[in-house]
C-alpha positions as CSV (number, residue, x, y, z in Angstrom):
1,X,59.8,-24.4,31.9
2,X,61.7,-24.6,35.1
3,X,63.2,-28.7,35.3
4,X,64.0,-30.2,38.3
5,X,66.2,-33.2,38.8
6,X,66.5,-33.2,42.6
7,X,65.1,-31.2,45.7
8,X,67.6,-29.0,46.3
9,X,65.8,-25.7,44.3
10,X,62.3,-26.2,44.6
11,X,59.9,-24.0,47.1
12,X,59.2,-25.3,49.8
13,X,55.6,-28.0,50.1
14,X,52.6,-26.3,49.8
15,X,50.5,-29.5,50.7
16,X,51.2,-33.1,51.6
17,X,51.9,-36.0,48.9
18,X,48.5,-37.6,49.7
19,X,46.6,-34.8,48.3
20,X,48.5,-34.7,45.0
21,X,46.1,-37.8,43.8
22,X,42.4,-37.4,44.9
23,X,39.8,-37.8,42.5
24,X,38.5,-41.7,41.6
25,X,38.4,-41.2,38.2
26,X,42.1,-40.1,38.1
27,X,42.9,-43.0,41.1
28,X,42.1,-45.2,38.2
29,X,44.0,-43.9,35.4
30,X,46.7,-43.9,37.5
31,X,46.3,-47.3,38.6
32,X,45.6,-48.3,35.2
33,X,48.8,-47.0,33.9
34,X,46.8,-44.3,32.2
35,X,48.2,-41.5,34.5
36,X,51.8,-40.4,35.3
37,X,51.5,-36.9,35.2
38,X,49.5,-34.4,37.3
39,X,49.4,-30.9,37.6
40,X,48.7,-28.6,40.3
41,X,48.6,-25.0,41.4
42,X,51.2,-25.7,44.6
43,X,54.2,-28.2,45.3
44,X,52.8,-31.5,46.9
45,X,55.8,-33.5,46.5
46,X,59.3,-34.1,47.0
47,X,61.4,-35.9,44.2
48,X,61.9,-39.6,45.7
49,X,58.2,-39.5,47.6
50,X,55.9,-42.0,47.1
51,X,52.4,-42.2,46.7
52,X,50.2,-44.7,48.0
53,X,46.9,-45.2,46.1
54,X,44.8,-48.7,47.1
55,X,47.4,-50.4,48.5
56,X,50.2,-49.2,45.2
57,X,53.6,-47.5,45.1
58,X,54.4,-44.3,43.1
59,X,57.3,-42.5,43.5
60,X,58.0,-39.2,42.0
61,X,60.2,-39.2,39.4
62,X,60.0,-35.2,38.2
63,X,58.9,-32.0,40.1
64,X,58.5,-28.6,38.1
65,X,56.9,-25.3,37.7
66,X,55.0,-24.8,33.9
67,X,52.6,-22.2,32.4
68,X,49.5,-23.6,30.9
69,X,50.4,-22.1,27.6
70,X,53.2,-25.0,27.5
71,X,51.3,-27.9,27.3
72,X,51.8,-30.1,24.8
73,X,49.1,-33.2,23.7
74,X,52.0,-35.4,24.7
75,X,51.5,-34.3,28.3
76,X,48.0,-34.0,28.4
77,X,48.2,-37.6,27.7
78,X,50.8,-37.9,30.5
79,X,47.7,-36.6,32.1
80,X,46.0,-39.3,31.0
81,X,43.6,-37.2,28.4
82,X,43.4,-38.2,24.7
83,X,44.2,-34.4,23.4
84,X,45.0,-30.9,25.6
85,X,41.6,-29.4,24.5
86,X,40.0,-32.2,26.4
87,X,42.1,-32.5,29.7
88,X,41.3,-28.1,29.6
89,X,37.6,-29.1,29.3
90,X,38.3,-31.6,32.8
91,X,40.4,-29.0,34.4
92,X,37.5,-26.3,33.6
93,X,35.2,-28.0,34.7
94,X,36.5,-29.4,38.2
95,X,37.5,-25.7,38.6
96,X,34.3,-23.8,37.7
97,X,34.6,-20.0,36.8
98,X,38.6,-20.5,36.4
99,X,39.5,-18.9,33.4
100,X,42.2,-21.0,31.5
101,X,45.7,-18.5,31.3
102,X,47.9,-19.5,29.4
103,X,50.8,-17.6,31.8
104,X,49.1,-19.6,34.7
105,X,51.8,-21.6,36.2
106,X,51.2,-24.7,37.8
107,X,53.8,-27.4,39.2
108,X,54.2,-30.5,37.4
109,X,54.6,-33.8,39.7
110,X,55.8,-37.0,37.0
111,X,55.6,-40.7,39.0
112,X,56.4,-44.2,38.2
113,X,55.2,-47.2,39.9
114,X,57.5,-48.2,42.4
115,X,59.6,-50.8,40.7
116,X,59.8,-54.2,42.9
């Protein structure tokens, strides 16, 4: 696992910060304090960025590159799933006909609500 505690190493964006948080369902749980976690196959943000979701502040508090083989329960729950096998089951099945590899990396984005 490749941990990041500022910008200075990581790639370059591959997409924009408003993308990093699309789905309704997940809008919620991350509203809901359910979600603080998400995972995806590019970079979307910086360390420091915020996100905007329904009028709420985010920032991102971690950015770095795992394989799927890492995950842990704990993150999945970051994730805001109740066990791994069940946020592979979402992932699965948002992503249909992606096979699950464990040496798949993806990059990890880890946010806060902005703090008033």
């Amino acid at each position: 696992m490749t941990n990041e505690k500022d910008n200075t190493n990581l790639p370059p964006k591959t997409c924009t910060i408003e993308r990093l948080v699309t789905l309704p369902a997940d809008v919620e749980k991350v509203l809901n304090g359910q979600k603080t976690a998400t995972r995806r196959n590019g970079r979307y943000a910086d360390i420091g960025e915020v996100m905007t979701l329904q009028g709420k502040d985010f920032v991102v508090e971690r950015v770095y590159s795992q394989s799927l083989g890492e995950l842990t329960d704990e993150q999945a729950k970051q994730e805001g799933y109740e066990s791994l096998e069940k946020y592979k089951e979402s992932i699965l099945s948002i992503h249909p006909g992606m096979p699950w590899l464990p040496s798949m990396k993806v990059w990890v984005h880890e946010f806060q609500p902005v703090k008033k």
